[in-house]
C-alpha angles and dihedrals in degrees: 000000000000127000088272109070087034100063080049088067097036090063087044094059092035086056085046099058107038095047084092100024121091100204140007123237132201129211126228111260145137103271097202085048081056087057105041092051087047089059094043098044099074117100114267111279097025108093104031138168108297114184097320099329136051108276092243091047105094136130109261096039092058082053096050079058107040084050109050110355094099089052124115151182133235121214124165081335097304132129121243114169111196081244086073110104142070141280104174096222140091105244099052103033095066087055093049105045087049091051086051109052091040090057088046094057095061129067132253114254110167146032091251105244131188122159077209119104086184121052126199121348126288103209143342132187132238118202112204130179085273111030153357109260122201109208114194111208133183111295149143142171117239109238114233106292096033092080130068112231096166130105094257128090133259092241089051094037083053089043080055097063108033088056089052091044089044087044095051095045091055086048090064098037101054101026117091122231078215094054092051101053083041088055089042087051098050082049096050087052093047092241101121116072111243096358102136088065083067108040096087086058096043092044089049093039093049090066087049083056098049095050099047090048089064100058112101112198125056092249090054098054084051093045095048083045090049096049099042098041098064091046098042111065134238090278089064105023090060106019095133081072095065136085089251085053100058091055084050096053096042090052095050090051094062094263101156108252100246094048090048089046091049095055084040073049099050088047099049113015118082109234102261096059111129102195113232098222150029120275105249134066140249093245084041091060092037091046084050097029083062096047102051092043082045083054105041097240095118097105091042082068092082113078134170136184106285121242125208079262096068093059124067125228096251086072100050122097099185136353119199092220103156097040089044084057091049112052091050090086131105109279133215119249105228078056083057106043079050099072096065092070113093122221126211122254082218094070086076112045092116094067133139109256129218137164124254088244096045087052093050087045107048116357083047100072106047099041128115101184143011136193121177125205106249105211123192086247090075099066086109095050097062113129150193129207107218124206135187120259089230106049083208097058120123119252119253093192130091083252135085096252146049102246125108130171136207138205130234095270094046087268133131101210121358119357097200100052088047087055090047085053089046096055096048104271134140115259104164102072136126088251133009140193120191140166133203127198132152096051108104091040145341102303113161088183107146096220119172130201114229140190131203100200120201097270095048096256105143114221101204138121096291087054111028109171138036105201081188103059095013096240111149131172098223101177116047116170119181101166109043112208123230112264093008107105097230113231141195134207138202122167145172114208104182129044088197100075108023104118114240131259133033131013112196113206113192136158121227122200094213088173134024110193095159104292111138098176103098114207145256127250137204129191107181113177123148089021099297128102118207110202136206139194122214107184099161118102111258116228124227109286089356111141121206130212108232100170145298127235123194123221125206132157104237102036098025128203124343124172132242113191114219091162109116113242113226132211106208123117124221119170121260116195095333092315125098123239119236089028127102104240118189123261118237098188133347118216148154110242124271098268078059097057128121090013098298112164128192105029096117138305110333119241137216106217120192105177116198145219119262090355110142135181118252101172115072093242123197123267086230153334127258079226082069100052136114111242094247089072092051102089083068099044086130102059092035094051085055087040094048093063098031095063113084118241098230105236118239140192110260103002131182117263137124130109135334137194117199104217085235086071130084098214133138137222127191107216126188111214125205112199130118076324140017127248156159132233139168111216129214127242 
């Protein structure tokens, strides 16, 4: 057999094969080690010298190869290079098995794209001093569909491709086969906004999905990329870069379902969308629904507002009896009128300082009586202590009882971080600067956080990362919806290479579009969050200190307040602000009980007179929950907050400090004496 009848076959096979594939791919190898291994393949005495070179070593034949003999084909995932058929005869088969099973052990790394419809050239002649030689060579014609005939190039036709193939991939990879029949689900019940227009993609992708989960090996799972991505569409093929896609991806991460519907929400809906249903479907409730009958914890799921009479005396650190007694009485109306006069936090900046440790310790036990100072900085660390319906229900908490308490917010530690997270930021820096606004009322202020850092440079929206220092602005609202708190975002992520010296946090009104409710702050750097309250109304372009903090490598970073402290007094859950108001009971939070250490971040509890709840908060927290419940985080968080918090006489709430935040709290203390003390959190 010559070339010639071999490139006959060669075009043969290649017909063959194409005739149900829908692109050719090519692998990644060394194209002069392909030659080289097609010259040396042949048996011993079949290619010899001719003239100066072997007689199979010329020119157009090296470039057939170099083109198109790393090219394949993909069928049901499976690997076909256009080497693979037989000859029948001894000289051409070798080199043909040994191009074959090179090619096979790389990896495909392209759509393969020529703007040729012939490869390679069929004959040429040689005239000599006797004679005209024809020499055949390797060669084939493309069928229709194997050749680019577009205005692109063949570089931006293959990136293309590659993108689409890399996207896809991803997609499968990072996309839950869970999430999508969740999403599918929300779309069948009419409870995701503009959902119908996806379910012929998710429907289509999830068997992607099935199927891919199946392969085993590495090569498999490309191939499988490589094979689909060029059949399914750019719907499909990069579908993690839709909008669709990002619900997708939030929801296979563990974002709870509301939250990830609420950002899908913010990218398609228009303001004003008010969703039909709830956020959670009906197998998740009866997959949930099974496992908590299978456990015992039905009848956990009721829960009401706890009393003093919930709690035995064992957990609890102080009660107020006497005072409590006492203030029952009739009063007098001028006291009352009284209490609406704000003082002033400054007043007692003389005070006497302990830590929170040293108060339960050893100012605990001998006192009679205790009122705190309740500022208006404390609005976010309102709290309720939650108890079960049946007192002889089993816990369904990592504790060992069936108590849980909640934050104003619906929160179990800080709301505002907890937002940040929500809208995409960074929570988890070595320092970190973030503002909240929107949240007591409609405000469309459009309010920035900013940073001076050391050097001047100013870290804002104009200017949003610092590839230097690693300060990036990660959250950045400009329209705040109506009923979403807004949040900002500003974080450091390495110590390393954060300049020294000064870090100047300030927020800047951009915009005023009517808004008079100011804004909250958080700095959180070493574990510990330090919070502000802003309530005065921001003019157009104003810009308002919030603090420093200074940043040195030996001593590292240390606070400097500059935010302005105000005097006067709103009402907080039927208490006044800037007012001390008396304690009823004083105690760490349940997951700190009979003398339990380690479940979480331990919690200061003072829970005050005649301070009720306004807000439904939730019965618990997928954070509380024992693992076995985990596998349903998305229906408990929704039922968590679905189901009502039965109201009670004299309740237990008041106000709580997480051991992770640097706060405050002025507390009069009635013993032998009376005084006042500001203790330490």
């Amino acid at each position: 057999m010559q070339t010639k009848e071999l490139k006959v076959l060669l075009q043969k096979n290649f017909n063959k094969l194409s005739q149900d594939a829908t692109k050719l791919f090519e692998v990644d190898v060394d194209k002069d080690e392909l030659w080289n291994l097609y010259l040396d393949s042949f048996p011993k005495g079949t290619n010899e010298i001719f003239r100066e070179r072997r007689e199979y070593d010329c020119s157009c034949c090296r470039q057939f190869i170099k083109n198109i003999g790393n090219a394949v084909f993909i069928k049901d995932n499976q690997v076909t290079t256009i080497w693979d058929f037989e000859t029948n005869e001894t000289k051409f088969q070798p080199v043909l098995n040994a191009l074959s099973t090179f090619i096979r052990s790389h990896d495909v790394s392209d759509v393969y794209v020529t703007k040729f419809k012939k490869i390679g050239t069929d004959k040429n002649f040689e005239k000599t001093n006797t004679k005209i030689i024809e020499w055949d060579h390797l060669y084939m014609e493309l069928p229709e569909g194997f050749f680019d005939q577009s205005s692109k190039s063949e570089a931006e036709t293959k990136g293309v491709y590659r993108d689409t193939r890399n996207v896809f991939k991803r997609s499968l990879e990072e996309i839950s086969a869970d999430s999508l029949l969740t999403v599918l689900e929300l779309i069948s019940q009419n409870s995701l906004y503009k959902g119908e227009e996806w379910k012929g993609v998710l429907t289509e992708f999830l068997k992607h999905k099935k199927t891919y989960d199946l392969l085993s090996s590495i090569q498999e799972k490309n191939n499988y990329a490589w094979e689909q991505s060029v059949k399914v569409g750019g719907a499909i093929g990069r579908i993690r870069n839709h909008s669709i896609g990002t619900l997708l991806i939030n929801v296979s991460e563990g974002l709870d379902l509301d939250t990830a519907v609420k950002k899908y929400e913010v990218i398609v809906a228009p303001q004003n969308y008010k969703r039909s249903k709830p956020i959670f479907t009906q197998r998740m409730l009866d997959d949930a629904r099974k496992t908590i009958e299978q456990l015992g914890y039905l009848n956990s799921l009721d829960r009401r507002h706890a009393t003093l009479d919930d709690i035995t005396v064992n957990n609890i650190l102080f009660s107020n009896k006497d005072s409590a007694n006492r203030i029952q009485g009739a009063a007098n109306v001028f006291d009352k009128m009284s209490k609406d006069i704000g003082i002033n936090p400054k007043s007692f900046s003389r005070v006497e300082e302990v830590s929170i440790d040293s108060f339960i310790d050893h100012i605990l036990p001998t006192a009679n009586e205790l009122e705190v100072f309740l500022e208006s900085k404390h609005s976010g660390n309102m709290v309720s202590l939650i108890a079960p319906e049946d007192s002889s229900a089993e816990s369904m908490f990592k504790w060992d009882n069936a108590f849980s308490w909640a934050y104003s917010g619906n929160i179990t530690d800080s709301a505002l971080k907890e937002r940040v997270k929500s809208a995409g930021g960074n929570v988890e820096g070595v320092l970190r600067f973030s503002i909240q606004w929107n949240d007591e009322q409609y405000d469309e202020n459009d309010l920035d956080a900013h940073c001076y850092e050391p050097d001047g440079n100013l870290l804002y929206y104009g200017e949003k990362n610092n590839r230097y220092t690693t300060g990036q602005l990660d959250v950045d609202i400009i329209n705040p919806l109506r009923g979403i708190p807004a949040v900002e975002n500003i974080t450091w992520t390495n110590k390393d290479r954060m300049q020294e010296g000064t870090y100047k946090f300030l927020v800047h009104n951009f915009s005023h579009r009517g808004g008079k409710t100011g804004f909250k702050a958080e700095i959180e750097f070493d574990g510990q969050i330090y919070s502000f309250d802003y309530s005065q109304e921001l003019r157009n372009g104003e810009k308002v200190e919030v603090a420093e903090v200074n940043f040195s490598r030996d001593k590292g970073f240390t606070l400097k307040e500059k935010l302005p402290s105000s005097a006067s007094s709103k009402d907080v859950w039927g208490v006044k602000t800037n007012q001390f108001v008396p304690v009823s009971v004083v105690s760490y939070s349940p997951n700190y009980w009979n003398q339990q250490q380690g479940i979480g971040h331990k919690h200061y509890m003072f829970f005050l007179k005649d301070c009720t709840n306004t807000e439904s908060p939730s019965g618990f927290y997928n954070e509380f929950l024992v693992e076995e419940l985990m596998q349903h985080r998305r229906v408990l968080e929704a039922l968590g907050s679905k189901l009502s918090i039965k109201p009670v006489d004299d309740q237990l709430s008041g106000i709580g400090f997480s051991s992770t935040r640097r706060n405050d709290l002025l507390v009069k203390v009635k013993g032998q004496t009376e005084r006042i003390l500001k203790v330490k959190f």
